[in-house]
C-alpha positions as CSV (number, residue, x, y, z in Angstrom):
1,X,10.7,-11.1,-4.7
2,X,10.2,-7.9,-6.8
3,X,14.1,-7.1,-7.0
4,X,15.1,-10.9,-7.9
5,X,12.0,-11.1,-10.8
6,X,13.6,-7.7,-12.4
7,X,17.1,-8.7,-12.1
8,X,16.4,-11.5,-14.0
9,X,15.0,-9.7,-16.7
10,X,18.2,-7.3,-16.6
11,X,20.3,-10.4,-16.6
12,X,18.5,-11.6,-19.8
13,X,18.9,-8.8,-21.2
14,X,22.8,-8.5,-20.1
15,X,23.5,-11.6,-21.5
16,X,22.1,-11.2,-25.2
17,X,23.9,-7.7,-25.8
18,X,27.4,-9.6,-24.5
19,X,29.1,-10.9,-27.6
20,X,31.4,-13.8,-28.1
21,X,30.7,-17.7,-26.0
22,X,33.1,-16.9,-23.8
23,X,32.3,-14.1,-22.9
24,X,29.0,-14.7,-22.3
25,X,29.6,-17.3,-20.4
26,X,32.4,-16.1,-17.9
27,X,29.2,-12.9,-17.6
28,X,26.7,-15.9,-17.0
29,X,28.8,-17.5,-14.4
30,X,29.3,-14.1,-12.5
31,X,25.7,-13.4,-12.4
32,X,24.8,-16.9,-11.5
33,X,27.3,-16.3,-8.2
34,X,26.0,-12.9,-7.5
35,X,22.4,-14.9,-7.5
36,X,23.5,-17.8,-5.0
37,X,24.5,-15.4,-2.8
38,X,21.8,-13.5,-2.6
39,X,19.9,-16.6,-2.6
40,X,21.8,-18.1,0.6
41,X,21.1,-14.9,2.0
42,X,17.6,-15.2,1.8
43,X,17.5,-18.9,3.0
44,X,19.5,-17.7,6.0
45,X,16.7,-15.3,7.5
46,X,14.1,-17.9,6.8
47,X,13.4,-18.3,10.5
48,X,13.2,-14.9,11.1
49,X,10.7,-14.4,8.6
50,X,8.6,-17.2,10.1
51,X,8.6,-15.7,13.6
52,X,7.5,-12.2,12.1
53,X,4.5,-13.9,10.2
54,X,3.7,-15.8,13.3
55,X,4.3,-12.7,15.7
56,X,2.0,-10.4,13.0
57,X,-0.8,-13.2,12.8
58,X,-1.3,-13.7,16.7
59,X,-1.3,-10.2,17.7
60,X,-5.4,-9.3,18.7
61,X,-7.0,-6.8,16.4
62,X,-7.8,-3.9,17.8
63,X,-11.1,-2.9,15.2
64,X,-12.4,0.0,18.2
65,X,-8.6,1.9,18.4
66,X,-8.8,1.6,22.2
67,X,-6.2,0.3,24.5
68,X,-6.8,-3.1,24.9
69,X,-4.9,-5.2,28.1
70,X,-2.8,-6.6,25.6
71,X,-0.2,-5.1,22.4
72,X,-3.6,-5.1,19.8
73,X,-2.9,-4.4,16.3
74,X,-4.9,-2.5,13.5
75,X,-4.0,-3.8,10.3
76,X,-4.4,-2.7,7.0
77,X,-5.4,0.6,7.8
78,X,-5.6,3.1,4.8
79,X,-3.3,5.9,4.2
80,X,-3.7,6.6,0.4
81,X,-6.2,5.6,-2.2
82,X,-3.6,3.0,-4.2
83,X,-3.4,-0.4,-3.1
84,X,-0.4,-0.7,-1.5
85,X,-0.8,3.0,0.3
86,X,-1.7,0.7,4.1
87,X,-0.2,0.4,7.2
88,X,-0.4,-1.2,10.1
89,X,-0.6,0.2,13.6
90,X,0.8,-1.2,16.7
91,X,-1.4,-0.5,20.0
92,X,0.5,-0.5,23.4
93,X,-1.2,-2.3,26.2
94,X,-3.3,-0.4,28.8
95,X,0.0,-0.8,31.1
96,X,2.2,0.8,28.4
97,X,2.2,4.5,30.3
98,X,3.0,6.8,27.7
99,X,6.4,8.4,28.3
100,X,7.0,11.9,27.6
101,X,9.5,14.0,25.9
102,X,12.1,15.9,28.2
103,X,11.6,18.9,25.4
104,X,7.9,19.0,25.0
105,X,8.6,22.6,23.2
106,X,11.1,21.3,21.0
107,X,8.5,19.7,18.2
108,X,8.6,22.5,15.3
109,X,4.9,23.0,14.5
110,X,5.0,24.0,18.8
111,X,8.0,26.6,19.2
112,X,6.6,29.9,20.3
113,X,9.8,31.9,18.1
114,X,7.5,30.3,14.7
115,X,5.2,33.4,13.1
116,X,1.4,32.8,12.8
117,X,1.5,30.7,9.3
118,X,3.8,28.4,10.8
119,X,2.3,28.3,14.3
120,X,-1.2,27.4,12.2
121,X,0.7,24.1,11.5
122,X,0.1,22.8,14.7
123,X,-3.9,23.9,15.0
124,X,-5.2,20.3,13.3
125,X,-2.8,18.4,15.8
126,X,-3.8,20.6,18.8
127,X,-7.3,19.7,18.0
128,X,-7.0,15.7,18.1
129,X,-4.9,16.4,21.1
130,X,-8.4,17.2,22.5
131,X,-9.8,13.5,22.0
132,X,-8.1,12.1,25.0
133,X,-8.1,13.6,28.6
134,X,-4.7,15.4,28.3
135,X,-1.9,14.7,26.4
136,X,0.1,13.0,29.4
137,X,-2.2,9.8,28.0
138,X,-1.5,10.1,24.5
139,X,1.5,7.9,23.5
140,X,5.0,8.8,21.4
141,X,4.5,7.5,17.8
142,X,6.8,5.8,15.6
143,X,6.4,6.3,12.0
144,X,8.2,3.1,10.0
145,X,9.7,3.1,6.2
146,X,10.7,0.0,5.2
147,X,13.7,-0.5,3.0
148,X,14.1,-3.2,-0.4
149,X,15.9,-1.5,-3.7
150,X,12.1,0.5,-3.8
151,X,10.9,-2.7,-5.1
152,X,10.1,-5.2,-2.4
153,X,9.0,-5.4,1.1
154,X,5.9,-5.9,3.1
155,X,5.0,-4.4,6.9
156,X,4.6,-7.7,8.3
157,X,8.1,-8.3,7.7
158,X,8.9,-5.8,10.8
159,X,6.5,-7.2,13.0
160,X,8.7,-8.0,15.5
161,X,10.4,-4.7,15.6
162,X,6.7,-2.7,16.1
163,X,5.9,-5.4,18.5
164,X,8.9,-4.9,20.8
165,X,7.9,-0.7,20.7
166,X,4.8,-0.9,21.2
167,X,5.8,-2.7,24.4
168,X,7.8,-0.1,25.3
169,X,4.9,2.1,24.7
170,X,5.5,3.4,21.9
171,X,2.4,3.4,19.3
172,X,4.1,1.6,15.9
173,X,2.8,2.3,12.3
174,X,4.7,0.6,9.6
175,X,3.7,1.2,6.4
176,X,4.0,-0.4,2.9
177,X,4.1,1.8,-0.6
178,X,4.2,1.6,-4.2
179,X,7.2,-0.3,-5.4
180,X,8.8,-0.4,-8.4
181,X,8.5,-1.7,-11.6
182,X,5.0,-0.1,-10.6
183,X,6.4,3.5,-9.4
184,X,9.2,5.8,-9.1
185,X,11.0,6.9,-6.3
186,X,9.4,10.4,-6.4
187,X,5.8,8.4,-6.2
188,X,6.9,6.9,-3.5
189,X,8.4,9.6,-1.8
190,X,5.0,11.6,-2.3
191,X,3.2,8.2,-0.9
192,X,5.5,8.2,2.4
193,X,4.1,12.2,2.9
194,X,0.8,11.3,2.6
195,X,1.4,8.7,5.6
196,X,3.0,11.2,7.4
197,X,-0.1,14.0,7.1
198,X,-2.3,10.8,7.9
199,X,-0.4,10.2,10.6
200,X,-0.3,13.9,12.2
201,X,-4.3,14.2,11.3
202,X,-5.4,10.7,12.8
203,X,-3.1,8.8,15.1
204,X,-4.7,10.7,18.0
205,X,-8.1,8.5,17.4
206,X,-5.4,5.5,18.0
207,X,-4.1,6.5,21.1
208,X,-1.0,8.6,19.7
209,X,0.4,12.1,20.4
210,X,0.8,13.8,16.9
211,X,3.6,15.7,18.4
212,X,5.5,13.7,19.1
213,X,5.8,11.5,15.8
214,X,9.5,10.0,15.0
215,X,9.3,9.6,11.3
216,X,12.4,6.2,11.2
217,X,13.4,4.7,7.5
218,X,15.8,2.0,6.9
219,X,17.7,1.8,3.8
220,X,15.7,3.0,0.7
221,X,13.3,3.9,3.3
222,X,15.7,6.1,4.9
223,X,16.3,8.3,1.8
224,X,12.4,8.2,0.8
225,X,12.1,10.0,4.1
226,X,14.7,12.4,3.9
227,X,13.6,13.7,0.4
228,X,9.8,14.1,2.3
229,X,11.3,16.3,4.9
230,X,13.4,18.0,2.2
231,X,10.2,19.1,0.1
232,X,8.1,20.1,3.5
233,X,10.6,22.0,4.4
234,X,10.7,24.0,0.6
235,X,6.9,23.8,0.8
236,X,7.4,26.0,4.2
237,X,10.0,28.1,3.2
238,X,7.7,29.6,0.7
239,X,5.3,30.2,3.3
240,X,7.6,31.6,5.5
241,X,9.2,33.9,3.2
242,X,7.2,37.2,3.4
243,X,8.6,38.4,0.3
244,X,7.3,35.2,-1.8
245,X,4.4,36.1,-3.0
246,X,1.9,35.0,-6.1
247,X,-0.4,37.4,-8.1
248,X,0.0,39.8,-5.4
249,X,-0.4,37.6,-2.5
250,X,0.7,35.1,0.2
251,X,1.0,31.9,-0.9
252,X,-1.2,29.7,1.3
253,X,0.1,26.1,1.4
254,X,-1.9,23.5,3.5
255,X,-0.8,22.4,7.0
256,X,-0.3,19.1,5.2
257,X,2.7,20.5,3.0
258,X,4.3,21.6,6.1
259,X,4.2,19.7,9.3
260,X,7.6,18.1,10.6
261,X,8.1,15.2,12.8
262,X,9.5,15.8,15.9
263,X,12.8,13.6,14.7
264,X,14.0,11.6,12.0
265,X,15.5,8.5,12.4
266,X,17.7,7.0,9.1
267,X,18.9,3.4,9.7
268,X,21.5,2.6,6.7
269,X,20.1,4.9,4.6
270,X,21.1,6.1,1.6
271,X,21.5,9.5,1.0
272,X,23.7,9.5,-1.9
273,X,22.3,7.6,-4.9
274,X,25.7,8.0,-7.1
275,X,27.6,7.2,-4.2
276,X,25.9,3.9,-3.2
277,X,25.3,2.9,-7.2
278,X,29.7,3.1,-7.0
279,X,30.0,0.6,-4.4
280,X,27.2,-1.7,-6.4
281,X,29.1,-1.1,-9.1
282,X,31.9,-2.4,-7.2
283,X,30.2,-5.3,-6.5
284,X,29.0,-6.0,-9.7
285,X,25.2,-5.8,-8.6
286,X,24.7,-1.7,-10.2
287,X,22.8,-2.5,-13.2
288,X,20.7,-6.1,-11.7
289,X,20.1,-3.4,-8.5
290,X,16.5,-2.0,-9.1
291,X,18.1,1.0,-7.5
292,X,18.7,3.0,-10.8
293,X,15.8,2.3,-12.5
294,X,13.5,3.3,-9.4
295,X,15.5,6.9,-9.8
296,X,14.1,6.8,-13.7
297,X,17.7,6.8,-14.6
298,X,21.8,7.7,-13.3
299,X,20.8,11.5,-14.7
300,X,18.3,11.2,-11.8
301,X,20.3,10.5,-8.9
302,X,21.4,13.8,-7.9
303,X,17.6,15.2,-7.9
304,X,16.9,12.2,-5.6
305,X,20.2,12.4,-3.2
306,X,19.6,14.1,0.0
307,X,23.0,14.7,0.8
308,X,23.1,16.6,-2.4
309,X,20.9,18.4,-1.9
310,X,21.1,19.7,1.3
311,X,24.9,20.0,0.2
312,X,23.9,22.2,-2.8
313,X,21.4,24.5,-0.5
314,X,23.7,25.4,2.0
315,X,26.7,26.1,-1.2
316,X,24.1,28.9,-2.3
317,X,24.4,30.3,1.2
318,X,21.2,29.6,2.3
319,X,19.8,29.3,5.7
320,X,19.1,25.7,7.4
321,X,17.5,26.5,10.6
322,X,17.1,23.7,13.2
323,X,15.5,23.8,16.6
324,X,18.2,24.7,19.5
325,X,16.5,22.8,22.4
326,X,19.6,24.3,24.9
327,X,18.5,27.9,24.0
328,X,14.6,27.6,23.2
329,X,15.2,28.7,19.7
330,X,16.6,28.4,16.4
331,X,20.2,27.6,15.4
332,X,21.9,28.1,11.5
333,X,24.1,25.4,10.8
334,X,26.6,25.7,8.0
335,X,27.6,22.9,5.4
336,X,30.1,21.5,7.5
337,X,27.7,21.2,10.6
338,X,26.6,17.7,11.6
339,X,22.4,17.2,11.0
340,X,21.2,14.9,13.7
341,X,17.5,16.0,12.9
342,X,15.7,16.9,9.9
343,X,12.6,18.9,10.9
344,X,14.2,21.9,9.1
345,X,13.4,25.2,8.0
346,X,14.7,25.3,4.4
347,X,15.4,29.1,3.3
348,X,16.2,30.5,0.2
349,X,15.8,27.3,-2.5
């Protein structure tokens, strides 16, 4: 509802700077097409959006984060001190048995080839690892971004996704953010990080294994999640680097600014801003998008790309470090290497 309110104001405002009647109107019958589309398009998931509202309003609460002998869910639960910084958290059932990685080793803040700073990432997750018997009965978490031009959406919209994982035992957060006209993309990229540090330093009181958390984003959701690896992984890069040093001494960043999911999931995201605002362009939708003014402007879009900038990294010959499961190690991959996971070691930006 967001997007459609501020396209209507850019469509206003398109209309007025358009000189000559005919003109303006052939621009107002293009823009009134572009909004009957969209429009159909929204009638035409109308049912689906009634059976997520009915799916997300009969699930049980779960108000003592215990298994319960059905999917529970904990809603509303507080990530962030701004109003829309909540989630909601999908409980398996008590017959839900947690499955477990093949590659237990293979989640970053764990690998024994990591020097003590990094290896301190892991010390606040090992300790909630302790709240449960073992962590054979902790389940896999999935960590959800929802997608909407970074101005609309709500987590109950997904319910039925996080309801059909959490069957499969896997413990479901979906979160909602900030959305624009209200924030930026870079708030909201800083707002998906701090669900991702709540997640590592809490999900363990919910049932979850914190690591093992698969960080998934669709859409504009996928590329607010990209950028958050992207600055963990500079944030630990810095601590990494012996050499970097301030007023004499190692910089100490918190575990917070540097723990990495154990994958990343991007469903449709976008990763290239200019690239996707072309083929809106084409469509005639790039200025009644939200998209560019989310970015703070087109002179923002490469700072905000993902693509770019892990593009523009590896160009300077640095070092992207990924974990080599096969091996029990670390692998370089160069700028022509395909990236199926994002928890990085960024070296030399």
């Amino acid at each position: 509802m967001g997007s459609i309110v501020e396209a209507i104001k850019v469509a206003q405002i398109e209309l007025a700077n358009v000189s000559g009647s005919g003109a303006k109107v052939a621009r107002l019958l293009r823009i009134t097409r572009i909004f009957a589309a969209e429009l159909l398009g929204s009638l035409a998931i109308v049912p689906y959006g009634v059976r997520a509202m009915r799916i997300h309003g009969s699930l049980p609460q779960n108000k003592h984060s215990l298994h319960a002998p059905l999917i529970s869910i904990c809603k509303d639960v507080a990530y962030g001190n701004r109003p829309r910084t909540i989630m909601d958290i999908y409980v398996p059932s008590q017959q839900a048995a947690p499955s477990q990685p093949s590659h237990p080793e293979s989640s970053w803040q764990n690998r024994p080839d990591t020097d003590s700073a990094n290896r301190s990432m892991g010390d606040s997750a090992a300790a909630d690892s302790k709240t449960s018997d073992s962590a054979q009965e902790q389940f896999p978490v999935a960590l959800f971004c929802h997608g909407g031009v970074w101005a609309t959406g709500s987590k109950w919209h997904y319910a039925p996704m996080a309801s059909q994982l959490a069957k499969a035992g896997i413990l479901t957060c979906v979160i909602q953010y900030s959305l624009y006209p209200d924030a930026l993309a870079p708030q909201m990229v800083d707002e998906l990080s701090q669900a991702l540090t709540w997640t590592f330093n809490n999900i363990s009181k919910h049932g979850g294994n914190p690591n093992q958390v698969s960080l998934l984003g669709h859409s504009a959701g996928g590329q607010m999640c990209a950028m958050a690896l992207l600055h963990r992984a500079k944030a630990l890069s810095k601590h990494t680097k012996p050499e970097r040093r301030s007023n004499g001494h190692q910089q100490d960043l918190t575990p917070a600014q540097e723990r990495m999911p154990a994958r990343f999931i991007g469903i449709a995201a976008v990763y290239d801003i200019e690239t996707h605002y072309q083929y809106e362009f084409g469509r005639g939708v790039a200025e009644l998008s939200t998209m560019k003014r989310a970015m703070g402007g087109r002179h923002k879009f490469r700072s905000q790309s993902p693509a770019l900038i892990l593009n523009a990294a590896c160009g300077r010959n640095a070092t992207l470090q990924v974990p080599d499961q096969a091996h029990d190690g670390m692998v370089e991959v160069t700028p022509g290497s395909r990236l199926v996971q994002l928890n990085l070691s960024l070296i030399g930006t």
